[in-house]
N, CA, C and O atoms as a GROMACS GRO file, in nm:
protein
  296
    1UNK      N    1  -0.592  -7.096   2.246
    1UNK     CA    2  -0.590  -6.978   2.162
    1UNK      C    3  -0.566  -6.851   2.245
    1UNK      O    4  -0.484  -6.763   2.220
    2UNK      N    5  -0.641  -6.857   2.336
    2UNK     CA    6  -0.588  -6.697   2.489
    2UNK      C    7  -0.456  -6.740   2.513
    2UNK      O    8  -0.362  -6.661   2.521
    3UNK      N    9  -0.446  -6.840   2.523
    3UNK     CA   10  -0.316  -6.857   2.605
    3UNK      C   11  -0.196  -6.763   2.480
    3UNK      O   12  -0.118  -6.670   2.499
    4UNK      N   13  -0.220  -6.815   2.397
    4UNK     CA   14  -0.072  -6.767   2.209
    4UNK      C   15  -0.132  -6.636   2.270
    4UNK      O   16  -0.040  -6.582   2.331
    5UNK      N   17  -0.235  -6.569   2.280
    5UNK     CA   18  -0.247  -6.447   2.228
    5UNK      C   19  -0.166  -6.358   2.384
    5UNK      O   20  -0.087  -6.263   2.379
    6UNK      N   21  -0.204  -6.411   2.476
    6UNK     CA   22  -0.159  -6.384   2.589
    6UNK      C   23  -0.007  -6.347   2.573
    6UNK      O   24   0.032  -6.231   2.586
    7UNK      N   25   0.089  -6.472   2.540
    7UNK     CA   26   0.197  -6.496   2.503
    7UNK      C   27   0.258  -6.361   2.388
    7UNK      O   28   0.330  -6.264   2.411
    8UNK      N   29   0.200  -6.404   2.273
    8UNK     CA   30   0.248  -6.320   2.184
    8UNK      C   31   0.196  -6.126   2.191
    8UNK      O   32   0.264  -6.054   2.119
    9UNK      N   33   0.119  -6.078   2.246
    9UNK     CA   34   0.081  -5.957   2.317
    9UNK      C   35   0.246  -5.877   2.331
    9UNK      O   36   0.314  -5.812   2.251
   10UNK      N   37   0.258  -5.905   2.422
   10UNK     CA   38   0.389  -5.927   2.471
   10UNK      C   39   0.489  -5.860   2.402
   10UNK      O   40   0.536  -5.748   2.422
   11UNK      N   41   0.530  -5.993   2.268
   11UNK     CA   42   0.610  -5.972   2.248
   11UNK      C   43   0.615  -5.817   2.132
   11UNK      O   44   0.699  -5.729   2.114
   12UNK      N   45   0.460  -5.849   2.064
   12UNK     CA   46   0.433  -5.752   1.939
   12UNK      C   47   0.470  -5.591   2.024
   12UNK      O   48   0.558  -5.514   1.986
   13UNK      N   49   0.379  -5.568   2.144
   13UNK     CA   50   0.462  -5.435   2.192
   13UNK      C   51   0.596  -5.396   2.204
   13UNK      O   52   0.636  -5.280   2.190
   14UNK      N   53   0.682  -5.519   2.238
   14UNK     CA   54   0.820  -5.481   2.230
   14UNK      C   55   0.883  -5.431   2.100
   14UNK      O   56   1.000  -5.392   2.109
   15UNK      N   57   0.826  -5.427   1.985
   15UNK     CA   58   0.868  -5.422   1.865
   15UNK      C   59   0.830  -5.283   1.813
   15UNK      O   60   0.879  -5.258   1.703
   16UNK      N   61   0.746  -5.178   1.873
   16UNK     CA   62   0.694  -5.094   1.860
   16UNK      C   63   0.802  -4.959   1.909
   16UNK      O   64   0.868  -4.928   2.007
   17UNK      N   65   0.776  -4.913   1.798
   17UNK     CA   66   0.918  -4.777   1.797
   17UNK      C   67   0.809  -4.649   1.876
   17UNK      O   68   0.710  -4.599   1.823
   18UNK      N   69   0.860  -4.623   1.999
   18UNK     CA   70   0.848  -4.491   2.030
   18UNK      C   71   0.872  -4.404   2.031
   18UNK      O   72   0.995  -4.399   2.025
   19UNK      N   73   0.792  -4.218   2.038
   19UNK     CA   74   0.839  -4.108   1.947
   19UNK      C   75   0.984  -4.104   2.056
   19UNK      O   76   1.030  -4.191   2.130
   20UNK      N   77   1.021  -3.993   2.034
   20UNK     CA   78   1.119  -3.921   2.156
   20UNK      C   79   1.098  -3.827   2.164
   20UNK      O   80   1.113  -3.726   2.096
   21UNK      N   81   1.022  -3.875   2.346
   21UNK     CA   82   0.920  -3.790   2.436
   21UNK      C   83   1.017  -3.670   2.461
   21UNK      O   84   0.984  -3.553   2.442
   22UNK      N   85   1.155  -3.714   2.511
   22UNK     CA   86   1.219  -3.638   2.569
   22UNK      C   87   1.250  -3.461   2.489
   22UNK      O   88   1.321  -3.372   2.535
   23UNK      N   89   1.197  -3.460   2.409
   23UNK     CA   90   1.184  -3.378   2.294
   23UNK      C   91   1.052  -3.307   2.288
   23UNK      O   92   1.028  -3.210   2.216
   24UNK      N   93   0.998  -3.344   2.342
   24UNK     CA   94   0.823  -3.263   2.328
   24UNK      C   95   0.859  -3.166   2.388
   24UNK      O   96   0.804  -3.060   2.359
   25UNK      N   97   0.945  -3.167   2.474
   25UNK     CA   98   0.938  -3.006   2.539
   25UNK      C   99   1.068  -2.884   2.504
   25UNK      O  100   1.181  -2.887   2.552
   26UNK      N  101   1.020  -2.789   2.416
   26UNK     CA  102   1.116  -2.710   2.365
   26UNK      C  103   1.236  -2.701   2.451
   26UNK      O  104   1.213  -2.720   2.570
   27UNK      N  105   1.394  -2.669   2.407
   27UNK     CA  106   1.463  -2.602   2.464
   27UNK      C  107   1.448  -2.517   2.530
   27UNK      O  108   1.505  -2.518   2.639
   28UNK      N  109   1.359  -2.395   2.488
   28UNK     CA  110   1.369  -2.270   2.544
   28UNK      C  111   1.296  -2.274   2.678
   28UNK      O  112   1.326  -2.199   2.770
   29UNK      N  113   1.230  -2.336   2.683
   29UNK     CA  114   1.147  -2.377   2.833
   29UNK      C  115   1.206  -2.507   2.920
   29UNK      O  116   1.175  -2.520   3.039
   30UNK      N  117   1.256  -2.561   2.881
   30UNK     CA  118   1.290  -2.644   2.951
   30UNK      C  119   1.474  -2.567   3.014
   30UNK      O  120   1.523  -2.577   3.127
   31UNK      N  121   1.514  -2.519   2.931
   31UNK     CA  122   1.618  -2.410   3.017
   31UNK      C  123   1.602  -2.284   3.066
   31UNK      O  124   1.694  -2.219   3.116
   32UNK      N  125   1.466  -2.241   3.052
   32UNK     CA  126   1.450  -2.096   3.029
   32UNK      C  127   1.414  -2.116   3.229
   32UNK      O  128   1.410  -2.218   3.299
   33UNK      N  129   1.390  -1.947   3.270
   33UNK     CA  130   1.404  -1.913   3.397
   33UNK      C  131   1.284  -1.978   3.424
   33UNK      O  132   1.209  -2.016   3.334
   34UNK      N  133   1.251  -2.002   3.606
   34UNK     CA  134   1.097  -2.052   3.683
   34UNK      C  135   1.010  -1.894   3.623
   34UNK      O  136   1.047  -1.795   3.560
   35UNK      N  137   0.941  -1.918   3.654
   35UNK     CA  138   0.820  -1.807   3.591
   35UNK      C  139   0.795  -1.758   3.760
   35UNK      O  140   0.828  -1.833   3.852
   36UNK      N  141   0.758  -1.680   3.774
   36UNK     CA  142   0.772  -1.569   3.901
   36UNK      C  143   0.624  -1.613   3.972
   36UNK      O  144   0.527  -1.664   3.916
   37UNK      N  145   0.636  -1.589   4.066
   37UNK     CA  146   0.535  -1.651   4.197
   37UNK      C  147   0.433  -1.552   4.235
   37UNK      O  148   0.488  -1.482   4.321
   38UNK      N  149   0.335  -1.517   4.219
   38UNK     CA  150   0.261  -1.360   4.255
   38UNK      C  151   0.141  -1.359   4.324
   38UNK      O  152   0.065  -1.442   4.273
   39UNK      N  153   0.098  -1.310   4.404
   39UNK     CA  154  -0.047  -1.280   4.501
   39UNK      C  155  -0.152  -1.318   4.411
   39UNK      O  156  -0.164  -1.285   4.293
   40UNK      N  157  -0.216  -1.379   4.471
   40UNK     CA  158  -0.374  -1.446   4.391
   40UNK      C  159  -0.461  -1.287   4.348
   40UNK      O  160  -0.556  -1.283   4.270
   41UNK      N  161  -0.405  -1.172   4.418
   41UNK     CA  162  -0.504  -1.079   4.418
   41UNK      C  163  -0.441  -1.011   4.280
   41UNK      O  164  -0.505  -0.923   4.222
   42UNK      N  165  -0.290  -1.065   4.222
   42UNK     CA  166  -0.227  -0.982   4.133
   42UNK      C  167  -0.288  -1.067   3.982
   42UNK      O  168  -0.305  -0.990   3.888
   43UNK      N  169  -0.308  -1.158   3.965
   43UNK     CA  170  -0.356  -1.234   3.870
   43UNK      C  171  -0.449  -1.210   3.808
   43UNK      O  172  -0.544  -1.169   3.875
   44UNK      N  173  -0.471  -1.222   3.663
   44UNK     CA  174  -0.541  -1.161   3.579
   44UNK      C  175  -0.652  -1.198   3.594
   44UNK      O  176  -0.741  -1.112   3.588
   45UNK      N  177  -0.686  -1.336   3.619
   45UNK     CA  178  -0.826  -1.361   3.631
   45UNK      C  179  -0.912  -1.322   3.763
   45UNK      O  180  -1.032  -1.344   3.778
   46UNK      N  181  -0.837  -1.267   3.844
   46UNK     CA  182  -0.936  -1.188   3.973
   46UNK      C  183  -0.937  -1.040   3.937
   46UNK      O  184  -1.015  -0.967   3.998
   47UNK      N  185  -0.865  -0.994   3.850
   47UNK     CA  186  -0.837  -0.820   3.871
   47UNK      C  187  -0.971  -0.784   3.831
   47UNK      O  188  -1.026  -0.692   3.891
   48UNK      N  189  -1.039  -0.850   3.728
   48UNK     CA  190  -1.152  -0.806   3.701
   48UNK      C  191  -1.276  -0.924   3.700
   48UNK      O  192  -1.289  -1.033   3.644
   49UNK      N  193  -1.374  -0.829   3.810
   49UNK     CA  194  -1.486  -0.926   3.893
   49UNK      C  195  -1.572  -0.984   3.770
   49UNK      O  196  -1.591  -0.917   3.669
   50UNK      N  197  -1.614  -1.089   3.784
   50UNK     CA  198  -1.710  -1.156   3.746
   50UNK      C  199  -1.842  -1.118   3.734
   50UNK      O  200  -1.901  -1.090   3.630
   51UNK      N  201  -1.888  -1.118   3.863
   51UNK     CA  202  -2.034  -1.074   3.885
   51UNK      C  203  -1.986  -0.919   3.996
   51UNK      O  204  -1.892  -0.882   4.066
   52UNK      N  205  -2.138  -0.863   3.949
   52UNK     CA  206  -2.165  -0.733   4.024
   52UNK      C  207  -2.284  -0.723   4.107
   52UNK      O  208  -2.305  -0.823   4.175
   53UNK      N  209  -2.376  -0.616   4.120
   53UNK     CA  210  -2.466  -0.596   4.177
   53UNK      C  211  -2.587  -0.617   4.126
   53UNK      O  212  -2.685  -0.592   4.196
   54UNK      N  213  -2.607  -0.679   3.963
   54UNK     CA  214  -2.684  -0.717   3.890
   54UNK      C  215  -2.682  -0.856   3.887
   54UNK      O  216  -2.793  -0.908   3.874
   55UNK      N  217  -2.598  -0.920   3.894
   55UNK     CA  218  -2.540  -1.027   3.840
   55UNK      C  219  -2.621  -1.173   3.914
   55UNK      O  220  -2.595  -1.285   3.870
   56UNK      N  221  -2.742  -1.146   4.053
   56UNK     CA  222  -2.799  -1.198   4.097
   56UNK      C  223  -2.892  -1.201   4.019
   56UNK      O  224  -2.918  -1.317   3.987
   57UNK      N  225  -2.966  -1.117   3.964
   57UNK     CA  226  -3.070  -1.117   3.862
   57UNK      C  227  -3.060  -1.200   3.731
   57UNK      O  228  -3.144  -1.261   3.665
   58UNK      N  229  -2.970  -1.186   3.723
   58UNK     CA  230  -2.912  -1.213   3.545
   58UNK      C  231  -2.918  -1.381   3.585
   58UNK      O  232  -3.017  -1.447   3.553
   59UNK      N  233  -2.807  -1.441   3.655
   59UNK     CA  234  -2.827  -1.533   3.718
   59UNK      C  235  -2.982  -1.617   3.751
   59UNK      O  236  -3.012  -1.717   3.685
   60UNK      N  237  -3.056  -1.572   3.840
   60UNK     CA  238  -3.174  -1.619   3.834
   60UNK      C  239  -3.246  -1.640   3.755
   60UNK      O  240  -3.334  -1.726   3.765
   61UNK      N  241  -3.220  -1.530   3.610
   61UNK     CA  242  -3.284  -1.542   3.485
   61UNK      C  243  -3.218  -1.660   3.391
   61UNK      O  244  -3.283  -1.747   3.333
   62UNK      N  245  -3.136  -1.652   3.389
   62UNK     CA  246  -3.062  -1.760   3.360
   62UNK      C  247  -3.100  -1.907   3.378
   62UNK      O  248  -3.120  -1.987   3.286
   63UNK      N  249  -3.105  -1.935   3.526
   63UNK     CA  250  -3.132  -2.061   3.591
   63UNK      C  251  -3.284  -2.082   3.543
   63UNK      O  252  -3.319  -2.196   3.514
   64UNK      N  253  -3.357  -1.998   3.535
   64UNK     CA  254  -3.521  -1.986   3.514
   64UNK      C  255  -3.516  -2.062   3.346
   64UNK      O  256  -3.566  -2.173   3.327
   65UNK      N  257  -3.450  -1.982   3.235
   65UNK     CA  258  -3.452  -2.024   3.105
   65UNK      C  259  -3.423  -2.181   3.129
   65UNK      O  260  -3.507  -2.263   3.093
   66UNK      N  261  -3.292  -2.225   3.194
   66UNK     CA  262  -3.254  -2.350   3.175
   66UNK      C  263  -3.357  -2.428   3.219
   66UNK      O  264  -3.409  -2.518   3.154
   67UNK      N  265  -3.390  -2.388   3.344
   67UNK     CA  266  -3.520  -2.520   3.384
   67UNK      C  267  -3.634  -2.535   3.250
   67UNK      O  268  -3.687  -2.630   3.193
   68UNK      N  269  -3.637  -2.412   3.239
   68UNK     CA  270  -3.782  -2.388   3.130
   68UNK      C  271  -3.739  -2.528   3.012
   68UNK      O  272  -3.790  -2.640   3.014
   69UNK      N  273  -3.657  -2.489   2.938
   69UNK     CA  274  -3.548  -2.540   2.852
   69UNK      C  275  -3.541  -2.687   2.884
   69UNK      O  276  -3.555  -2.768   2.793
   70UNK      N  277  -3.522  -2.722   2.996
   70UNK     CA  278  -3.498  -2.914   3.025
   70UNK      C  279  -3.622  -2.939   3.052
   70UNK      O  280  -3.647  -3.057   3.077
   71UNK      N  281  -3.722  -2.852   3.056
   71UNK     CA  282  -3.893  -2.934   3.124
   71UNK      C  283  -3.937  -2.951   2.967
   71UNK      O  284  -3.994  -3.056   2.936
   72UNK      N  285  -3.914  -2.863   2.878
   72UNK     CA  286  -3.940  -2.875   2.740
   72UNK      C  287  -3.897  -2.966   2.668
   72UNK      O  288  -3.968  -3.005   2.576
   73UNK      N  289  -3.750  -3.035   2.695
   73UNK     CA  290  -3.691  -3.135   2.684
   73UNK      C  291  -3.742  -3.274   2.675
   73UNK      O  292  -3.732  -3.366   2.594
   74UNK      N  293  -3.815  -3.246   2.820
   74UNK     CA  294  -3.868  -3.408   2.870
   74UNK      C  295  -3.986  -3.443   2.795
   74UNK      O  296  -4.040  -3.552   2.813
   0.00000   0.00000   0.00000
């Protein structure tokens, strides 16, 4: 019985219509220009900092709730 199923596996995938992948990716990008190369310091997600001069506090308070939070858990 493994053995047919082994066998016939096989063949049932071959029969299976796939989309056309070659198509998932628009025209306009797939001809359109490389996208421009720029300094890590020019990028949107560094221009504006994360943490500040508070942000140790806030943090610690933070970490403090979560422990609180998973001991309550248990």
């Amino acid at each position: 019985m493994i053995l047919r199923l082994v066998l016939i596996l096989p063949l049932l995938t071959a029969c299976v219509q796939f989309p056309d992948i070659d198509r998932a990716v628009p025209d306009e990008i797939e001809t359109g220009p490389y996208p421009k190369i720029v300094p890590a310091s020019q990028t949107p997600a560094l221009t504006e900092p994360r943490l500040d001069a508070e942000s140790d506090d806030a943090l610690e308070a933070r970490a403090q709730r979560l422990r609180n939070r998973a001991q309550a858990l248990q």
